[in-house]
C-alpha positions in Angstrom: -20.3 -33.8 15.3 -17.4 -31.5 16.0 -16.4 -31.4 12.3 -20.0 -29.9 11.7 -19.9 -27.5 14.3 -16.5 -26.1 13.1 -17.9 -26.1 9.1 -20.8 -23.9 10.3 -18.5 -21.7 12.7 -16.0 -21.1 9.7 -19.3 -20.2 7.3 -20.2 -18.5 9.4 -17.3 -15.9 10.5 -16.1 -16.3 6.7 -19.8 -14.7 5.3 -19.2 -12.5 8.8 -16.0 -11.2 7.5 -17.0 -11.0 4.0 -20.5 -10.2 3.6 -20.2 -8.0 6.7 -23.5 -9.6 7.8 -23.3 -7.9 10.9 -23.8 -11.2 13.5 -23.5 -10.4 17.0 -20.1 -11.4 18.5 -21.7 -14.0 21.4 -23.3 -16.0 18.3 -19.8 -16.7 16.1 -18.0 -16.9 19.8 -20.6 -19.6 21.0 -20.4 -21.8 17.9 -16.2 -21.7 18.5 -16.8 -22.7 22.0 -19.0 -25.9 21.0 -16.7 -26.8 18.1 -14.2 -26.8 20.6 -16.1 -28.5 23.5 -16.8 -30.9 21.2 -13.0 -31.5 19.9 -11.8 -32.3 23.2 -14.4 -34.2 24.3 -14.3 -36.6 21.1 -10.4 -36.3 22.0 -10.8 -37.6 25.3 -13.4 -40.0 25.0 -12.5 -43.2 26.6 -9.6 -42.3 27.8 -10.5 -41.5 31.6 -9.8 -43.9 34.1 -12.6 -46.3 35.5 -12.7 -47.5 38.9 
């Protein structure tokens, strides 16, 4: 799921640098924030103690 988030992110700031397509900022900042949500919490899955 992270994988897909971070392909659309870098499509998406790529066609935003290229294309100039004119995206607002909080749209290409909040798919980097759930790419990256999403990499650490595929990272850390499991791995938290359980009492």
């Amino acid at each position: 799921m992270a994988h897909l988030f971070l392909a659309i992110f870098l499509l998406v700031f790529g066609l935003n640098i290229l294309v100039g397509i004119s995206l607002p900022t909080w749209i290409v900042g909040l798919l980097a924030v759930i790419a990256g949500v999403l990499f650490l919490v595929e990272r850390f899955k499991g791995r938290t103690p359980r009492n």
